[in-house]
C-alpha positions as CSV (number, residue, x, y, z in Angstrom):
1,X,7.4,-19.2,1.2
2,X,11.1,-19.1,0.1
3,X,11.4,-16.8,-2.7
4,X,14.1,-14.9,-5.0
5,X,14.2,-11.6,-5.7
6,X,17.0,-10.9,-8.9
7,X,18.5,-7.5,-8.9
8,X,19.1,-5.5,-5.5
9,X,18.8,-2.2,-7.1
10,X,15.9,0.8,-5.7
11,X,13.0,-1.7,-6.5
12,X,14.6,-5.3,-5.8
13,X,16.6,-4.3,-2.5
14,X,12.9,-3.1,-1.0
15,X,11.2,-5.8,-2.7
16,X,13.4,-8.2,-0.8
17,X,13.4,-6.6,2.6
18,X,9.6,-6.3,2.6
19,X,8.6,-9.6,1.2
20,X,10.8,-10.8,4.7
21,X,9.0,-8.5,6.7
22,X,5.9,-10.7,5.6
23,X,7.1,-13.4,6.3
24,X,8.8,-15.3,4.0
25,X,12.0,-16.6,3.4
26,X,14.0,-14.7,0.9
27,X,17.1,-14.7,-1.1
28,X,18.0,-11.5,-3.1
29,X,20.5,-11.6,-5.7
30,X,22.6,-9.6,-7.6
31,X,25.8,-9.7,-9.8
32,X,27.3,-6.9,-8.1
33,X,29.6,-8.3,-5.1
34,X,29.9,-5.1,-3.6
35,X,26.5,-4.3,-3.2
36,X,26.1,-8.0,-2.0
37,X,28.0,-7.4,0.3
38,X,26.7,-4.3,1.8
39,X,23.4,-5.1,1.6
40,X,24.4,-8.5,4.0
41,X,26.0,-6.0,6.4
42,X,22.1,-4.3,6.4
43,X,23.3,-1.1,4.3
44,X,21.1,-0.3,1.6
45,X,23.1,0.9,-1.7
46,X,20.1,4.1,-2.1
47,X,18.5,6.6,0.7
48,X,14.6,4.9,1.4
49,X,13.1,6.5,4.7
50,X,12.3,3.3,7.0
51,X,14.3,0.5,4.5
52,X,17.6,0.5,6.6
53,X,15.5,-0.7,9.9
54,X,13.2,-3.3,7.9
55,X,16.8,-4.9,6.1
56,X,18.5,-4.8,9.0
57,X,15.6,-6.3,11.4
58,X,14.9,-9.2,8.7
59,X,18.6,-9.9,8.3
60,X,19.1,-10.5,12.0
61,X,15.8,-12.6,11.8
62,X,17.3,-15.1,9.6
63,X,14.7,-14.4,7.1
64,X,17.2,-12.2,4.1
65,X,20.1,-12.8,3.1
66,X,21.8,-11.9,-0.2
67,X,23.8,-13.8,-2.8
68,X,26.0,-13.6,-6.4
69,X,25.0,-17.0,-7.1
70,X,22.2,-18.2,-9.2
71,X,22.8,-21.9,-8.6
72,X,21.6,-21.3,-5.2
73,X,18.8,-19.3,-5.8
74,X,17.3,-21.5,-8.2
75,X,18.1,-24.7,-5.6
76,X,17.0,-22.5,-3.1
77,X,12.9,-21.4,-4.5
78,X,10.5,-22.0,-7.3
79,X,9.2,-18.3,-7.3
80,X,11.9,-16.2,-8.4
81,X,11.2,-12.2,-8.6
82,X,12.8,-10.2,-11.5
83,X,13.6,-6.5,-10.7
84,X,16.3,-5.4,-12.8
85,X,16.4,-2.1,-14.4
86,X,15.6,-1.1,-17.9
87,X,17.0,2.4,-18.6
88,X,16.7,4.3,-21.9
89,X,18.6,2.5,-24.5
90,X,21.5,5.4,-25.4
91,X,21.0,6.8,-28.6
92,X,17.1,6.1,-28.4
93,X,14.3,6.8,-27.0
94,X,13.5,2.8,-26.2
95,X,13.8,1.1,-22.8
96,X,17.0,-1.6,-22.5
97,X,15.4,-4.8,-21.6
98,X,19.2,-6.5,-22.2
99,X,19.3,-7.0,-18.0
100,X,16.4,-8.7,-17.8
101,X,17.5,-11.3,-20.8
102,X,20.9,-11.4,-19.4
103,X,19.4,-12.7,-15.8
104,X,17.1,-14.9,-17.5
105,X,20.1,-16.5,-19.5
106,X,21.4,-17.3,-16.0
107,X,18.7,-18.1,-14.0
108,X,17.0,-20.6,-16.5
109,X,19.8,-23.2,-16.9
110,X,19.8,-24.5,-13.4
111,X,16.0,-24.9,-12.5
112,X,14.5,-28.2,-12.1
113,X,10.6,-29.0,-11.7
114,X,8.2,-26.5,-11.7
115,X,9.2,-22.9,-11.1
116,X,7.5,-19.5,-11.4
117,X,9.5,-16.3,-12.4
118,X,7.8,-13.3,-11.7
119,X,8.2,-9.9,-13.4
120,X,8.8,-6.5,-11.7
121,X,10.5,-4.5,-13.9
122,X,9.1,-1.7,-15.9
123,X,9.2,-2.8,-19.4
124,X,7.6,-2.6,-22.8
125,X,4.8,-5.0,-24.2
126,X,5.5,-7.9,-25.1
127,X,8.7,-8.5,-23.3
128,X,7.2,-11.1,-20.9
129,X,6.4,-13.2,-23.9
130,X,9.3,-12.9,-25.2
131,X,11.2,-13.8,-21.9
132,X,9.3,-16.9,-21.6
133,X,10.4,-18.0,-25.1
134,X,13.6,-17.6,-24.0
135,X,13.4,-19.4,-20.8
136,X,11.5,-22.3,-22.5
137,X,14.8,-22.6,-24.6
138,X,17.0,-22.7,-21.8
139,X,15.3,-24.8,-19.5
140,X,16.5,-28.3,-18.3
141,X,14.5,-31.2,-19.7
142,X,13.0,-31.5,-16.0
143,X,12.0,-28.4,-15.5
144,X,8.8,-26.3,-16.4
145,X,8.6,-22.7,-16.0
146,X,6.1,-20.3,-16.1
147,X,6.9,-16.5,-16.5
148,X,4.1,-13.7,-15.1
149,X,4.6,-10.3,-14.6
150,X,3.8,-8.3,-11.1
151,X,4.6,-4.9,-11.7
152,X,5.7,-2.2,-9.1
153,X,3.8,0.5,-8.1
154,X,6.1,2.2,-5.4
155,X,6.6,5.7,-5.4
156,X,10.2,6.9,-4.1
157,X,10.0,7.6,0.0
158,X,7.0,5.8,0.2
159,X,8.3,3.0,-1.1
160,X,8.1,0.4,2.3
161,X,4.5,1.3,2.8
162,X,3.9,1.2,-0.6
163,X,4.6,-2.5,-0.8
164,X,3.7,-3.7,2.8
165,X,0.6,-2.2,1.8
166,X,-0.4,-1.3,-2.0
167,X,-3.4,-0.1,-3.2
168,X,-3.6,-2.9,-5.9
169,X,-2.0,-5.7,-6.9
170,X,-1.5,-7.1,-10.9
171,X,-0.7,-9.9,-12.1
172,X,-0.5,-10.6,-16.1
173,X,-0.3,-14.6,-16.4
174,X,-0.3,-16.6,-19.8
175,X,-3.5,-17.6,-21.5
176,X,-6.0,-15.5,-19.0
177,X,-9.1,-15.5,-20.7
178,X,-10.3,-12.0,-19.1
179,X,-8.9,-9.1,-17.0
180,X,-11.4,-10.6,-13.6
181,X,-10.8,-8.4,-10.5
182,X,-11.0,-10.7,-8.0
183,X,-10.5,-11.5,-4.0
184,X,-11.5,-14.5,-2.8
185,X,-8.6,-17.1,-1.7
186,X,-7.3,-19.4,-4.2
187,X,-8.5,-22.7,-4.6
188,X,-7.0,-25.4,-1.7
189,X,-5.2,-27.4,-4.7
190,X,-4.1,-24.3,-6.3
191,X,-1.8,-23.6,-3.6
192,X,2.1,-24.5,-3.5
193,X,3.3,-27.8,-1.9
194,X,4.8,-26.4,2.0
195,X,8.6,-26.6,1.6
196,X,11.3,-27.0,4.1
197,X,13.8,-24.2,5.2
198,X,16.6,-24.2,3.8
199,X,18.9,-22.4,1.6
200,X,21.0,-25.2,0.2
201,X,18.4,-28.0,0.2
202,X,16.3,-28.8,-3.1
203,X,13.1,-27.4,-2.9
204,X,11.0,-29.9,-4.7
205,X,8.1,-28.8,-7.2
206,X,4.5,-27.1,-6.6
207,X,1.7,-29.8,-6.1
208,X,0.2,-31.9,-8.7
209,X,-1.5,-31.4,-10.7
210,X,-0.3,-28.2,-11.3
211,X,-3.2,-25.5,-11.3
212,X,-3.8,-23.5,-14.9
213,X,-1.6,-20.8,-13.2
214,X,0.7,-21.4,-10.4
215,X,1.8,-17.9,-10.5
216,X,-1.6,-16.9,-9.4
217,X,-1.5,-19.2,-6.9
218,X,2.2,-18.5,-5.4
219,X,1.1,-15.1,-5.7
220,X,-2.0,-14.9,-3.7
221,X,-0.1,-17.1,-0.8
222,X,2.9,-14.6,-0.9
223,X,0.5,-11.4,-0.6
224,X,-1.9,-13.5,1.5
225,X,-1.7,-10.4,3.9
226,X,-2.4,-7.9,1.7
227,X,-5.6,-9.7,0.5
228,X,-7.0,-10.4,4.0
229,X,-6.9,-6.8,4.3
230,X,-9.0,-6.3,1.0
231,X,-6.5,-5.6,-1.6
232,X,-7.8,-5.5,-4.7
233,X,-6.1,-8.5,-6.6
234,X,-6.3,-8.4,-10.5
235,X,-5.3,-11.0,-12.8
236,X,-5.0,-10.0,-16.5
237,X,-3.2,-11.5,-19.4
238,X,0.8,-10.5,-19.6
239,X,0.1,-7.3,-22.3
240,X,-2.3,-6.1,-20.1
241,X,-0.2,-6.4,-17.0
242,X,2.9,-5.0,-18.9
243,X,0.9,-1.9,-20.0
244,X,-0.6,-1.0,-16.2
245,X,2.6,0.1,-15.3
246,X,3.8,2.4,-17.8
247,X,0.0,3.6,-18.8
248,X,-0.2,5.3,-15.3
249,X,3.1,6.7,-15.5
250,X,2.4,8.2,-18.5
251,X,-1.0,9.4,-17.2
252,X,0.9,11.0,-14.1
253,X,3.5,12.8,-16.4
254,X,0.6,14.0,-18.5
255,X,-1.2,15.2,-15.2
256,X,2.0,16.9,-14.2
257,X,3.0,18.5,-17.5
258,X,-1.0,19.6,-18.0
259,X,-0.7,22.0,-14.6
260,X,2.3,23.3,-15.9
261,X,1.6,23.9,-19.2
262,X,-1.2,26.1,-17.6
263,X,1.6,27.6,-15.4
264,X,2.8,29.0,-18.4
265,X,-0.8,30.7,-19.2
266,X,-0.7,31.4,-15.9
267,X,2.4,33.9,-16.0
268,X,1.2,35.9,-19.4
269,X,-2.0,36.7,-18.2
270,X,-0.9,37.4,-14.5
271,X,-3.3,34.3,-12.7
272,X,-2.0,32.8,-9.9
273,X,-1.5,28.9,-10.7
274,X,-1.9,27.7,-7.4
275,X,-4.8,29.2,-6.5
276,X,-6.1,27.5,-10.4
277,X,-4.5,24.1,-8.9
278,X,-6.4,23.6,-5.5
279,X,-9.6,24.2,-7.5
280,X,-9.3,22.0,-10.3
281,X,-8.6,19.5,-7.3
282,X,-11.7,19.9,-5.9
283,X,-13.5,18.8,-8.9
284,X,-13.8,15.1,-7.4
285,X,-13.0,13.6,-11.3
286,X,-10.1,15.8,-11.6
287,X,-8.4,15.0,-8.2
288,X,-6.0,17.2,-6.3
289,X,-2.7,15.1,-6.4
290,X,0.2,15.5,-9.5
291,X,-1.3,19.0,-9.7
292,X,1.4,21.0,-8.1
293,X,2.7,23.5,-11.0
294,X,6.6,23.7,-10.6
295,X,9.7,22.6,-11.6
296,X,8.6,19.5,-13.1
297,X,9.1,15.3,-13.3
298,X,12.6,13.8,-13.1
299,X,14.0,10.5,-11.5
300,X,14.2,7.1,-13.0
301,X,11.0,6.5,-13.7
302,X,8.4,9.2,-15.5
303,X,11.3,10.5,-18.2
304,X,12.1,7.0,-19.1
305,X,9.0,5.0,-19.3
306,X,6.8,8.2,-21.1
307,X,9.1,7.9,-24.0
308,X,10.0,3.7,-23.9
309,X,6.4,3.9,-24.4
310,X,5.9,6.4,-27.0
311,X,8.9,3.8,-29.0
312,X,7.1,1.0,-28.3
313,X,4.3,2.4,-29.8
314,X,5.9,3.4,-33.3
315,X,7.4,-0.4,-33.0
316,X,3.8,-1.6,-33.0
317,X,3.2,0.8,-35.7
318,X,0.8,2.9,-33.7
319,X,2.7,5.8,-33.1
320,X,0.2,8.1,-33.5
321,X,-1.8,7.4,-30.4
322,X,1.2,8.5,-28.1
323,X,2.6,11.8,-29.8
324,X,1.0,13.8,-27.7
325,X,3.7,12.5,-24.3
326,X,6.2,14.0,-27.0
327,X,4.6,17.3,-26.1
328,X,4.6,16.4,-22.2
329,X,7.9,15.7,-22.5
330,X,8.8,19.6,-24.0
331,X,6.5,20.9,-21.4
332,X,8.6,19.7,-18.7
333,X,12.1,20.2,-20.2
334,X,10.4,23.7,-20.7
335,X,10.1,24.1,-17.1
336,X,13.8,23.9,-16.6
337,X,14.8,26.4,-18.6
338,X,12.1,28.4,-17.0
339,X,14.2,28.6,-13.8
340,X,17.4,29.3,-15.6
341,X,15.5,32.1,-17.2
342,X,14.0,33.8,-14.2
343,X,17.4,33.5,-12.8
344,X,19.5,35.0,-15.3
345,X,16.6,37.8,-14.9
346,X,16.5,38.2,-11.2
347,X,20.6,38.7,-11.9
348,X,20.2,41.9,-13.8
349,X,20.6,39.9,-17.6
350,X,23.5,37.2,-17.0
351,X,24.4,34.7,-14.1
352,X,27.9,35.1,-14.3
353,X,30.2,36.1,-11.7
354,X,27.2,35.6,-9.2
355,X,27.1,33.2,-6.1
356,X,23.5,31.4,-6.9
357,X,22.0,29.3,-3.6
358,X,20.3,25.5,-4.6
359,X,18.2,24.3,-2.2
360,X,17.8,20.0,-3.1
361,X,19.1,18.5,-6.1
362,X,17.3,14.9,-5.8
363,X,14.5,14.8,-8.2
364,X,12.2,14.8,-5.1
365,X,11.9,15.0,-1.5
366,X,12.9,12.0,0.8
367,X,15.2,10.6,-1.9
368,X,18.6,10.7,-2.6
369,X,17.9,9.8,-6.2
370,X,19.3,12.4,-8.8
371,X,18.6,10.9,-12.3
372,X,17.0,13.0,-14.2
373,X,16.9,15.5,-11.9
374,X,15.1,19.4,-12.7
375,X,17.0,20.7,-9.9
376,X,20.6,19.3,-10.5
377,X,19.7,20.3,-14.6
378,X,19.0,23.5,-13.6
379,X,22.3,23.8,-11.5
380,X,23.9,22.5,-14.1
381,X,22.9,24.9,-16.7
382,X,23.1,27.8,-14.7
383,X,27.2,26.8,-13.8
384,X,27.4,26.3,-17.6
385,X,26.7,30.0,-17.8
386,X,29.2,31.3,-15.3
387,X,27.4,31.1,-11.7
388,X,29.3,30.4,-9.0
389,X,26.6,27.6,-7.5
390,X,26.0,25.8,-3.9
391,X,24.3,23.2,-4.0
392,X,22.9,21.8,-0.6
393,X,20.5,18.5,-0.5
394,X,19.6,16.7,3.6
395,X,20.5,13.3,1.2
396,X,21.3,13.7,-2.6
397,X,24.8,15.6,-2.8
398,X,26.9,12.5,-3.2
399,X,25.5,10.9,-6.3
400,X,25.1,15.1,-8.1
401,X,29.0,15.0,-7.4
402,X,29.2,11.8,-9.6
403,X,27.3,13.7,-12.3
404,X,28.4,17.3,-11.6
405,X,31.6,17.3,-9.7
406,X,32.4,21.0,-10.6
407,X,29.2,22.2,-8.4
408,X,30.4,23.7,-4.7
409,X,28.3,21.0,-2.7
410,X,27.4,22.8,1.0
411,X,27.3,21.0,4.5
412,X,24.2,22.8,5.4
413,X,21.4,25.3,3.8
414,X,23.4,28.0,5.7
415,X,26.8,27.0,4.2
416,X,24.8,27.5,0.6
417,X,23.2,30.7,1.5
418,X,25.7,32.5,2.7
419,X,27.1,35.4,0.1
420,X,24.2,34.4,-2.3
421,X,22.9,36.9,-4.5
422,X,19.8,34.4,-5.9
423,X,18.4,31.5,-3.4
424,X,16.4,28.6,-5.9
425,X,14.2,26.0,-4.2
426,X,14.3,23.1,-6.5
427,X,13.3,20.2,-4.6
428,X,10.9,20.9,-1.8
429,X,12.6,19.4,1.2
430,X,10.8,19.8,4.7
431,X,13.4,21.3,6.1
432,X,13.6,23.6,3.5
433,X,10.2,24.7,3.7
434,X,10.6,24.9,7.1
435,X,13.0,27.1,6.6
436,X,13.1,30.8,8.8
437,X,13.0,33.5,6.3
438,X,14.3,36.2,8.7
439,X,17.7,34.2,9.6
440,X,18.0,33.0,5.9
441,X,17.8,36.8,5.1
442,X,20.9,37.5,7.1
443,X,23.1,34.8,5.6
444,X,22.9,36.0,1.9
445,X,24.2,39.1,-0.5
446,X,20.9,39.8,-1.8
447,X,17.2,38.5,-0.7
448,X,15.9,36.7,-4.1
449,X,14.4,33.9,-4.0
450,X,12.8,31.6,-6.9
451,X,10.4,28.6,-5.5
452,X,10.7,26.2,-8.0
453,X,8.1,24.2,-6.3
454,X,5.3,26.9,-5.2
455,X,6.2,24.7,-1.7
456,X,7.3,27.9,0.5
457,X,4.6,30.9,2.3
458,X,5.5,33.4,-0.1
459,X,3.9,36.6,2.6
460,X,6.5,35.1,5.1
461,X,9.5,35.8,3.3
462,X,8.2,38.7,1.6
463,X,7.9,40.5,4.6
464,X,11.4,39.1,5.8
465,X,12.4,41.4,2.8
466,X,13.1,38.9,0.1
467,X,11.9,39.4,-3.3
468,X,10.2,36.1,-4.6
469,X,9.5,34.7,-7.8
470,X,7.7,31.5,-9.0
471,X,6.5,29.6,-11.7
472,X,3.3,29.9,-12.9
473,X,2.5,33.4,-10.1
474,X,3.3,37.1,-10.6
475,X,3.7,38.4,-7.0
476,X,4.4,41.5,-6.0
């Protein structure tokens, strides 16, 4: 199929490169030229293990390209993909849904015959509706368009396996009359008219007559691979759809902020949270994943969507039924200060004047991703109140320096180690837990340590003579 994908940011970019490593024909567009452009040269604008290789291979294919115009994209498909972003409104606690208005208000005008516009994007409930008001005011006398919402599911470096092959697939259309999980193919009629290559060429209109959904049936032929290998495919009306997403980030920040709310139980009655963690995940309803006690949730994701959705709520009038992510949301900022406390402690009272070690400064490992970051927070913080601190990330060090261009940014773990009086391990990097605790004791001032993450073997660099702290564990 020839589709669109609108916006080339962390979710559009790999939604592009993978729906051409299915197969298909795909345009991505953006209205930064820049990122056009470097994206066309097969650079990716964000660090993704494994996306450089899948946009380059695809490019050279013939199969991606990327684009600033929206006359040809909506010449060149009739199943256009929205992934813009929706960050927190400033001032507010609300998600900004402006991008996605602003692409629709572009988008819309040029279409002719039937077209399908398909939501990615994290949003609030009720903004599909509203978008397809807005298109259906826009729209050409000739042209019909339906708008249905797909949302994401990747997680940051899993991201390309995540959508060659997710664990579920939803798909909120108008007018469904139940939430049905269902596999079997889509009816023969249901499917999309075959349409000729082509970017520049008009690409006609679905066959008629048109189904009750021609989302659902664009959607089953552009994942067709996915549901020959069983993926659960469930069709649900555009609230519900709209709600998946952001109901299991919430869940996961919930899960998170549970452990480490226990973490903190944990430390005034001298229990040992890890050891509490790996057997509340053997208890096969409880699950052992999200239960790692640490440093806490950051990125562009959890922070943002817990409390869009907590202001969506009190917009619907329901408030009450969400005040408790208000509390989730405290337990993890709690988490930061933590750190800074246990440093200023392991520095005899006060970090000023001394050299202090950060090992990662991404929110999480295998990205390059720094928004909302505990680790880069935490340096922050603890530069605010005098420390002289390295920071040293394997791939995030370029965008903290946009945010904290004050931090000393090392060229290796060793380069941030060395004179340290405190090492932290905020972001739990392999090759920081790799790490030799014998060599790393000969590169710093003073062996201390704080793990973060309760990622590192705590005997092993205990008896390379480092004193170690952690949240959530006494140890001795």
């Amino acid at each position: 199929m020839h589709v669109t994908v609108i916006g080339t940011g962390y979710l559009g970019a790999t939604h592009a490169a993978c729906l051409a490593q299915l197969g298909h024909q795909v345009l991505g567009l953006d209205t930064d030229a820049h990122k056009v452009a470097a994206l066309n040269s097969g650079t990716p604008p964000f660090f993704e293990p494994g996306l450089p290789e899948l946009l380059r291979r695809n490019l050279a294919a013939g199969r991606l390209q990327f684009t600033t115009d929206y006359a040809l994209a909506a010449r060149y498909a009739n199943v256009h993909f929205l992934a813009v972003g929706t960050p927190q409104r400033p001032g507010s606690y609300a998600a900004d849904v402006s991008f996605l208005h602003a692409a629709i208000r572009a988008l819309a005008p040029h279409l002719r015959g039937h077209h399908v516009i398909v939501g990615k994007s994290t949003v609030p409930v009720g903004t599909a509706q509203a978008l397809q008001e807005l298109a259906d005011t826009l729209a050409a006398p000739t042209a019909t368009i339906e708008l249905a919402w797909n949302p994401e599911f990747l997680r940051e470096g899993h991201a390309v396996a995540d959508s060659l092959r997710p664990d579920r697939i939803v798909l909120g259309v108008q007018a469904c009359p139940a939430a049905v999980l269902s596999q079997h193919p889509a009816p023969e009629a249901a499917k999309p008219a075959k349409q000729q290559p082509g970017p520049s060429a008009d690409r006609g209109s679905f066959a008629e007559p048109a189904p009750p959904s021609l989302a659902e049936a664009a959607l089953r032929d552009i994942y067709a691979q996915a549901l020959a290998q069983g993926t659960a495919f469930l069709v649900t009306d555009l609230q519900t759809a709209e709600l998946v997403k952001v109901s299991a980030n919430a869940f996961l920040a919930t899960k998170i902020s549970f452990i480490n709310a226990v973490s903190e139980i944990c430390e005034a009655t001298g229990a040992d949270v890890v050891a509490l963690s790996q057997a509340l995940g053997l208890d096969q309803r409880i699950g052992p994943h999200f239960l790692g006690a640490g440093l806490g949730f950051g990125g562009g994701c959890l922070p943002k969507d817990i409390r869009a959705f907590m202001a969506r709520a009190g917009e619907l009038g329901v408030d009450q039924a969400l005040t408790f992510l208000r509390e989730v949301d405290a337990i993890n900022q709690r988490r930061r200060q933590r750190v800074v406390d246990l440093a200023r402690e392991a520095c005899g009272g006060a970090v000023r004047g001394h050299r202090i070690a950060m090992l990662g400064c991404a929110f999480k490992p295998n990205s390059d991703d720094v928004r909302d970051s505990p680790a880069l927070a935490v340096a922050g913080a603890l530069a605010l109140a005098g420390a002289q601190v390295a920071v040293y990330d394997p791939q995030g060090m370029a965008n903290a320096a946009q945010e904290y261009p004050t931090l000393e940014y090392a060229d290796c773990a060793a380069s941030a180690l060395r004179g340290a009086h405190l090492v932290i391990l905020a972001t739990e990097w392999q090759e920081f837990c790799d790490l030799d605790p014998h060599a790393a004791a000969g590169w710093v001032a003073c062996p201390q340590l704080i793990d973060a993450r309760n990622a590192l073997p705590v005997p092993a660099w205990q008896a390379a003579g480092w004193t170690v702290r952690a949240l959530g564990r006494t140890l001795d």
